[in-house]
N, C-alpha and C positions, 0 to 999 in steps of 0.2 A: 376506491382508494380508502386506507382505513386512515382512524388519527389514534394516535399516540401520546399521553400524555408521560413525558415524565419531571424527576424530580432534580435540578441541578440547584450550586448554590447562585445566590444571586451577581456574584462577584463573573460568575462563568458567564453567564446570561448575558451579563450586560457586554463581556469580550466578543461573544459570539454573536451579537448584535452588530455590534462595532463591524466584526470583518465581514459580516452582509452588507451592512451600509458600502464598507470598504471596495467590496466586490458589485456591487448594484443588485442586490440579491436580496431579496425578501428573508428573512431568519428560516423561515419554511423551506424554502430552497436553500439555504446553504446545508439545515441538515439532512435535504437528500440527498445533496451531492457529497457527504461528508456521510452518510453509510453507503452509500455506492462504492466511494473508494473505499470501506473496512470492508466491506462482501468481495470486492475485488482482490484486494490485498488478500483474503482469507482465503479465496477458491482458488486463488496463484500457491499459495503453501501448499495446501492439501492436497492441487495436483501433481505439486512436486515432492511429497512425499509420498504418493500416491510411485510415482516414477520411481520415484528411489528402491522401492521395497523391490521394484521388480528389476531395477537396474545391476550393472555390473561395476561390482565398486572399483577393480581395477581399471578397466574404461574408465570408468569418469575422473577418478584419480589421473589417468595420460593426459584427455582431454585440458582437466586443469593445469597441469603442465605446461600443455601447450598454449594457453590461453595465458600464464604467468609470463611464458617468454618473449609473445607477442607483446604484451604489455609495457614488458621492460625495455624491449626496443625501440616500442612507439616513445615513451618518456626521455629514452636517451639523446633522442637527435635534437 
């Protein structure tokens, strides 16, 4: 496992502090779970722009159509 030093201001430090206490979570842990989710969040983009280059933009234009109409039905009742 490596370590990682960096540089925030102290005002961030002590928030992020805070929501590990909050959470029961050592600050070390909170920010591996806090890049876990920006790596996740990131390889979720990437594979859907990934998709998209090879997708059909009309498909997916119907698709969301259909997905708007669904939507507004389930809100209506």
């Amino acid at each position: 496992m490596a370590t990682l030093t960096i540089r925030i201001p102290d005002a961030h430090r002590d928030r992020l502090a805070a929501m590990a206490a909050r959470r029961g979570v050592s600050l070390n842990k909170l920010m591996e779970e806090l890049s876990v989710r920006a790596l996740t969040e990131h390889d979720t983009e990437m594979r859907f722009r990934l998709r998209a280059t090879r997708g059909d933009t009309a498909r997916g234009l119907e698709l969301l159509d259909v997905l708007d109409r669904r939507h507004s039905s389930v809100n209506d009742r």
